[in-house]
N, C-alpha and C positions, 0 to 999 in steps of 0.2 A: 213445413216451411222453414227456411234458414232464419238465423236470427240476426240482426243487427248487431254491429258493434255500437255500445255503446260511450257516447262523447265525454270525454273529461272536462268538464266545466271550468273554463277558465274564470278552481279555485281555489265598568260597575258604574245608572247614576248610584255604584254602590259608597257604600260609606267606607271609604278605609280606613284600618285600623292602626292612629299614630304611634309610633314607639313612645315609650317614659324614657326620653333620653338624658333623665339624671341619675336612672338608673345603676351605670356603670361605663366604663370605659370602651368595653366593649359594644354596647349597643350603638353609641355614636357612633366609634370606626365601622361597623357595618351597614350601617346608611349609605344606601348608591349618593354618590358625589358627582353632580352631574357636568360641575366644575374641571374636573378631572377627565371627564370623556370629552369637553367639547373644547380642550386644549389644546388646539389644533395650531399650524402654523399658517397656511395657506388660505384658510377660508374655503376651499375646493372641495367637492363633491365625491365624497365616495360612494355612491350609493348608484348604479346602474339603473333602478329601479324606484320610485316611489309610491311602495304598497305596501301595508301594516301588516300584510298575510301572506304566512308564511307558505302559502299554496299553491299550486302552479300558474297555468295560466288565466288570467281573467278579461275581459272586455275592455279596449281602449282606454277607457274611462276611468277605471282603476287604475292603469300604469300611469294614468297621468301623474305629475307634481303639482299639486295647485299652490298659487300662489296669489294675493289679492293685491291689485295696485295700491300703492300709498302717494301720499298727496306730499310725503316730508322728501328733503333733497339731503342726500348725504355723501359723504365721502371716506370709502374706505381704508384705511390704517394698513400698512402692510408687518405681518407676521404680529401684531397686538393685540390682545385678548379680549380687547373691548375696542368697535369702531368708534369714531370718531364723528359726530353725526352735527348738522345746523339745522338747530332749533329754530323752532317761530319764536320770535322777540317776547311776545305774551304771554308766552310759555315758559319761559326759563325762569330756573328755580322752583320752579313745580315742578318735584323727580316724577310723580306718576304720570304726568302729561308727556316729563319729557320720557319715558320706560315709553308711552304709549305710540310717541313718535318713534324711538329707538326703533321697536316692533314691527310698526306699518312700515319702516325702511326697508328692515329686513326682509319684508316679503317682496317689496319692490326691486332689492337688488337681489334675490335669489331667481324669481322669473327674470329678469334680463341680465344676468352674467352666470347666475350659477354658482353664485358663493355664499358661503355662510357668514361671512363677517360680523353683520350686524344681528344675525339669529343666534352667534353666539355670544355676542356681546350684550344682548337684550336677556338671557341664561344667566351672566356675571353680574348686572347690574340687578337682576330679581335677588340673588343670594346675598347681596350686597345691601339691598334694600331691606330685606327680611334679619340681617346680625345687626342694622343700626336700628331698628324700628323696638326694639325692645319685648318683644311680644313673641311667643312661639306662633305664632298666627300671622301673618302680614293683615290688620284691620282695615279691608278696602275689597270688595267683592269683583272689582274690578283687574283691580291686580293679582289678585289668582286666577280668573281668569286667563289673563296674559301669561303668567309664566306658565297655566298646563297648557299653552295653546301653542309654546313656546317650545316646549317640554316633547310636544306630539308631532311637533314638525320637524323637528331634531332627530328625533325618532323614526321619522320618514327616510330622512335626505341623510344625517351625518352618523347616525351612532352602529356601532359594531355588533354582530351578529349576540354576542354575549353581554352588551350591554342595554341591547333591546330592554327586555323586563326590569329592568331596573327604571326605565325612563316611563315608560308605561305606567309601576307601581305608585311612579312618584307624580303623573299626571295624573291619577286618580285621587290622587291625596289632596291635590291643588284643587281637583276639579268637587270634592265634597266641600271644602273649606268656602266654594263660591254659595254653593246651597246654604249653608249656616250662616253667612253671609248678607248675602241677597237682601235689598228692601224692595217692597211692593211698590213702589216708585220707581226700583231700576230696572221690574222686570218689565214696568207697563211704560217706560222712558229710552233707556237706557239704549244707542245704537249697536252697543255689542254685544247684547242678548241673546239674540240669535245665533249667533258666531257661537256664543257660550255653548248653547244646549247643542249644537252643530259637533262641534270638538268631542264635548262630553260621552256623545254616544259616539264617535270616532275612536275616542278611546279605550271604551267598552269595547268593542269588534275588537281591538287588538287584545287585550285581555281574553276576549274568547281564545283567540289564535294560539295564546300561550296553553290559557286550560287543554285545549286540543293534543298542543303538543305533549304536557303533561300525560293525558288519555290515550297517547298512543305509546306512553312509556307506561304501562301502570300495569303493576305486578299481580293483581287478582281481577277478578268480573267483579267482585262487590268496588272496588278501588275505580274500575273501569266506569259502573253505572253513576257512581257517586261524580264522577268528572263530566260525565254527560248529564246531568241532573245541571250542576252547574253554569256548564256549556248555555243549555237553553235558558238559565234565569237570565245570564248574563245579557244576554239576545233579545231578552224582554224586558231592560232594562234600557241598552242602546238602541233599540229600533223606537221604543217611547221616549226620547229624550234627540231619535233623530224628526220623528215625528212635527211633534214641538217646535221644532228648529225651521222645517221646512214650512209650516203654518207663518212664521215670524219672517220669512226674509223679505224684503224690502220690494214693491214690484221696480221691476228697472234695474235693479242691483246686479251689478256687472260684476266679474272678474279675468284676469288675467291667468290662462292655465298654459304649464309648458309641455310641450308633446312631444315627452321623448323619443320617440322613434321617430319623429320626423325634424327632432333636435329643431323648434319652431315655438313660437309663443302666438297665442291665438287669446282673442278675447270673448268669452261667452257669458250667459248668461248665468246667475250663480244658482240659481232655483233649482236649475233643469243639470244643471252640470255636479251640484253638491247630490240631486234625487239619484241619477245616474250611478256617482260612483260609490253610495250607501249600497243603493238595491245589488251593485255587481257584489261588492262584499257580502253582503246577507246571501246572495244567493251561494258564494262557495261555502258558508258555512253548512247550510239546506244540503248539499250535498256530504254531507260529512257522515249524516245521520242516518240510520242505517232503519230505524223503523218510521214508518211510511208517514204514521201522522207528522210529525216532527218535519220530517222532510218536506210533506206538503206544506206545514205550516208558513216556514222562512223560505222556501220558493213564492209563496203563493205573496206573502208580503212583498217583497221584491218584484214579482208578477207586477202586484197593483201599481207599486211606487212607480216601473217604467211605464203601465197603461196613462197614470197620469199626465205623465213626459208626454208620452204625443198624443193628449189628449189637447195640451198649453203649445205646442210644436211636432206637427204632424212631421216633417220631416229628419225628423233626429236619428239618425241612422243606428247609434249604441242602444238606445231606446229599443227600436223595434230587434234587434237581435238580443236583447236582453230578454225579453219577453219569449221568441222559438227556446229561448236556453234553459229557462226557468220551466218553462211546459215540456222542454227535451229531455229535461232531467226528472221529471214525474211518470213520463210516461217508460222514461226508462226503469224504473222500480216495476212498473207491471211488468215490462218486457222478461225483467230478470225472475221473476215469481213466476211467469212464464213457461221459462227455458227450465225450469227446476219442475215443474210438475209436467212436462215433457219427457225430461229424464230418467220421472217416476214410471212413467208409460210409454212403454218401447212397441204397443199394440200395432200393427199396420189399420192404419186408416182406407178407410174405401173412398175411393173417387167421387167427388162431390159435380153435380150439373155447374156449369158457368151461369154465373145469374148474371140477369138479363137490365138490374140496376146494383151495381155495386155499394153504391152509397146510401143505398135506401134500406140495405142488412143492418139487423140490430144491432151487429158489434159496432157501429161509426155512431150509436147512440149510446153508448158506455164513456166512461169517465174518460177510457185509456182512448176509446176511438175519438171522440171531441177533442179534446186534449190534440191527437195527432195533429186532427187536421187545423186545431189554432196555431200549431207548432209551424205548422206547412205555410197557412198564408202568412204571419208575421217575418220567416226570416225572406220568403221570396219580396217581401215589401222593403226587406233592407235589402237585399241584392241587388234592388231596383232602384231604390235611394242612390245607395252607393257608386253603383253605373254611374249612373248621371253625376253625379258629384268626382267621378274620378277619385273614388275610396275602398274601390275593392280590395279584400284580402282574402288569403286562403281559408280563413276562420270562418267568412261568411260563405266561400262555397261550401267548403264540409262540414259547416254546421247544415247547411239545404240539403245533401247528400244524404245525411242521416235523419232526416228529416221525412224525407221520403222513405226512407229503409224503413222507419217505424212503420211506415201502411205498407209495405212489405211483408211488417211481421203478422199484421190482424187482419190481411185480405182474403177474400176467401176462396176469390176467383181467380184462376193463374191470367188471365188478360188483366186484370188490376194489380198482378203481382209483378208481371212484366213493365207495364206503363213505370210503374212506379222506381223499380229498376234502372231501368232505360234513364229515367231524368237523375237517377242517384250515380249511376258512371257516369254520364257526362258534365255534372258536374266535378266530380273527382278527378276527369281528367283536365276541366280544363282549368282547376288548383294546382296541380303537377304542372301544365306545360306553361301556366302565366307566374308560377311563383316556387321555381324549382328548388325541390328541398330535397333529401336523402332519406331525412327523416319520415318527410312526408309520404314519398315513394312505399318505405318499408311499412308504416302502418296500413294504410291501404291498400297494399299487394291480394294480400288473400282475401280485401272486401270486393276489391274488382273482379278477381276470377270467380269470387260465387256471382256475383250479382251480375256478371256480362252472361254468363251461364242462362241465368234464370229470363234477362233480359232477349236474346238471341234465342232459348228452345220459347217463346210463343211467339 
């Protein structure tokens, strides 16, 4: 039996370690200047994309840019380093209220124009805060919060390919300093808690992302295991810290997300939208790992956090294709342990009887066969979401294409190898004729000629 190709997966709370920066002269000039990268003129957006990872493609959900509405009204500054912002009357002369209104601006003017203005200016007024305050420490658990949350969305939307890790390093620095911090009143008070432990593990996933890239430049196997070792503490660290986060959000708490590819602002739920686009990230990490448990493990996380999603909103379209992608991508490790002891045996097989219930073979009762067929009905439930909603894309037909190709690969009878077939090109074609790509064309080409083959001889 032919094999499936298989689908590319669209994909610290550590304590950081502060410099002794009376050290020398040089350990200061080496401290990322975050000053310096978000000296920007225009406020405008260079970032195509808002995703921490640096991986290919992922589910809608991750490319989004979230942003959360604020209540403050402000007015931007043109080419100034710091916006210009109207305070509430009650508030003024309290810098942390007003740092806390500067912040909620800036989220509210990045989702409705797309600028940074006041995210960069809520960056100058932290550092600003921090050389008058007298303390190496800003003493206010709240305000470090804000500048790594400040720090992490900077990092999404404005800062340069090379100065990614620096901004990363330095919201994990913020985001330890809130842990030392923190009183048991503000964690069981406090309305930006959640938010906190939310960012926190957001930030970890980018940390991963770096280790990664690190692990794909790493000059020995011993160099290699040691970065994978890391890789997953890391993952055990923000997945418990997004956990946390999603336990604490507010019921009814809203947000404003922008949807770049349909260059549109939409306002959803923060629960179901912040669970969303963790789980898409944990699952391209899941993918990364190349032995099975691992891989099962932060797929299967991911797994649950979506099963949750439409457990609270059965209709969540990213939801239910996140869930075929996460099982797509497990059952793709058997496929490929597969195709390898295959390889090993080049024996001709003999002709097996057509059984007379397909589904009732013990392989549909294995890991890899259960698995398919979860695979199968979750994304035909988005396909069908999506219809209706006037949301299809080519990602949800040929994620169901390959979907079906998996019971391709473990059927035993050629009339269930056919069926299965059959519904895998016609899906394929009709992603090619409603969403014409070149690209797409070419990957696909040699999946069609075997499986119209296989489809057409029963």
């Amino acid at each position: 039996m032919p094999k499936a190709t298989k689908k590319a997966k669209p994909g610290g709370l550590r304590r950081a370690q502060l410099g002794d920066e009376s050290t020398s002269a040089t350990a200061e000039s080496s401290r990322f200047n975050p000053l310096a990268a978000t000296a920007g003129t225009n406020g405008k957006s260079t970032k195509a994309e808002a995703s921490g990872s640096s991986a290919t493609s992922v589910t809608s959900a991750a490319q989004d840019q979230e942003m959360n509405e604020a209540g403050a009204e402000g007015s931007s500054t043109t080419g100034g380093e710091t916006a210009n912002l109207a305070l509430k009357a009650d508030e003024a002369g309290d810098e942390l209220s007003e740092l806390r209104q500067t912040y909620d601006a800036a989220q509210k003017q990045f989702a409705e124009s797309g600028t940074q203005e006041y995210l960069r200016g809520t960056i100058h007024e932290c550092d600003r805060m921090i050389r008058n305050c007298g303390e190496e420490v800003y003493p206010s658990a709240e305000f470090n919060y804000i500048y790594a949350s400040a720090l992490h969305d900077f990092s999404l939307i404005g800062a340069e390919e090379q100065e990614l890790s620096g901004f990363v390093e330095l919201a994990l620095e913020y985001v330890s300093h809130v842990a030392d911090l923190i009183t048991a009143e503000e964690r069981e008070k406090a309305d930006w808690v959640w938010k906190f432990y939310l960012v926190a593990g957001k930030v970890n996933l980018q940390k991963a992302d770096s280790l990664y890239e690190e692990q794909e430049a790493a000059s020995s196997k011993k160099e290699f295991k040691q970065l994978g070792a890391q890789i997953h503490t890391t993952l055990v660290q923000a997945t418990g810290l997004l956990d946390t986060g999603f336990k604490m959000v507010p019921e009814g708490e809203e947000k404003h997300v922008v949807r770049l590819d349909a260059k549109s602002i939409e306002k959803v739920g923060a629960k179901e939208h912040e669970m969303v686009s963790a789980a898409a990230n944990v699952a391209l990490h899941a993918d990364r790992f190349e032995e099975y448990d691992r891989r099962k493990k932060w797929n299967t996380w991911a797994l649950e956090t979506y099963r949750q999603v439409t457990q609270d909103t059965p209709e969540n379209v990213e939801a239910w294709q996140g869930i075929a992608t996460c099982l797509h991508s497990i059952v793709g490790w058997w496929a490929d342990q597969a195709a390898d002891e295959e390889n090993d045996d080049d024996e001709d097989e003999e002709d097996e009887e057509e059984p007379e219930d397909e589904l009732s073979l013990p392989v549909y009762s294995t890991e890899r066969g259960q698995m398919s067929l979860q695979a199968l009905d979750a994304i035909k439930k988005a396909i069908g979401l999506a219809r209706k909603a006037e949301s299809l894309t080519s990602d949800h037909l040929t994620l169901g294409a390959e979907c079906h190709l998996n019971l391709v690969n473990i059927a035993v009878g050629d009339k269930a190898a056919a069926e299965q077939s059959k519904a895998a090109v016609a899906l394929i074609k009709e992603a090619m004729a409603s969403f014409p790509d070149p690209a797409l064309e070419e990957r696909y080409a040699e999946v069609l000629e075997e499986f119209e083959e296989i489809a057409g001889g029963n």
